[in-house]
C-alpha positions as CSV (number, residue, x, y, z in Angstrom):
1,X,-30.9,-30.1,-10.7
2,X,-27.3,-31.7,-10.5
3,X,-26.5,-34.8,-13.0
4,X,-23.3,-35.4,-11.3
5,X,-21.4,-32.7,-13.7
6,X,-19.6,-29.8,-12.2
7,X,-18.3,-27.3,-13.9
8,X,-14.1,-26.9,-13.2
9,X,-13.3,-24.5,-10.8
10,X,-10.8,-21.5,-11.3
11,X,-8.4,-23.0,-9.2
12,X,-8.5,-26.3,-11.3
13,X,-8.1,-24.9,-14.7
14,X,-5.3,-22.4,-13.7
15,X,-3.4,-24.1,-10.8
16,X,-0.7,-22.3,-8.8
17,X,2.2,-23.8,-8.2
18,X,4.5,-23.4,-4.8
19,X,6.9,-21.0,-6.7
20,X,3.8,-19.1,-8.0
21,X,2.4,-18.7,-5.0
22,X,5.7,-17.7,-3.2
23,X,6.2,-15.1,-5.8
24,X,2.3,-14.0,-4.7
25,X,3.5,-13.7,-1.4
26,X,6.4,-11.4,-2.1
27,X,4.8,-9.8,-4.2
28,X,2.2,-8.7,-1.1
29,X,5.1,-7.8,1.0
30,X,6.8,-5.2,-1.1
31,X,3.6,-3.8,-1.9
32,X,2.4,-3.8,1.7
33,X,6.4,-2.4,2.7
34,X,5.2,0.5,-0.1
35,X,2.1,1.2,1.2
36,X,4.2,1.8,4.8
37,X,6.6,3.9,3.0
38,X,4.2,5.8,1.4
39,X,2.0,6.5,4.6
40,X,5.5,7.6,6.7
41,X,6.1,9.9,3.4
42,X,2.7,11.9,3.4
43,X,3.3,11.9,7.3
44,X,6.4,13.9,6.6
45,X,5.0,15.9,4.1
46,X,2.2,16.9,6.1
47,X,4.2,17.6,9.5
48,X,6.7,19.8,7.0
49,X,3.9,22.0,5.8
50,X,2.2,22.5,9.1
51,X,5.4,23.4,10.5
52,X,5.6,25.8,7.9
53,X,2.4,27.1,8.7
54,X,3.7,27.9,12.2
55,X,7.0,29.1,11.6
56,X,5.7,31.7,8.6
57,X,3.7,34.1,11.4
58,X,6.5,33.7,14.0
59,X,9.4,35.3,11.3
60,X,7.0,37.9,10.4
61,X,6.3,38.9,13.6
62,X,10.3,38.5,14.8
63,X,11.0,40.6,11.1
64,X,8.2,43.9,12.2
């Protein structure tokens, strides 16, 4: 049963301010421009080694 008394929210005890959440916001889009990075790097990665995979039997085979 409710008396009328709420318990205070998170929000209310720890408000964030405009600057706190603009920092918040910058925050996600250098960690979202990371996660971009990151994918295009394992892309690379990954295209390097199955081009390695590929050009390995063709020297062999040019070398015999």
């Amino acid at each position: 049963m409710n008396h009328g008394i709420q318990a205070p929210s998170v929000a209310s005890r720890c408000p964030r301010t405009v600057s706190t959440n603009d920092e918040l916001d910058a925050l996600k889009r250098e960690l979202m421009k990371a996660e971009v990075r990151l994918a295009k790097a394992r892309a690379t990665a990954i295209s390097a080694a199955i081009d390695i995979k590929v050009l390995n039997p063709r020297l062999k085979a040019l070398m015999k």
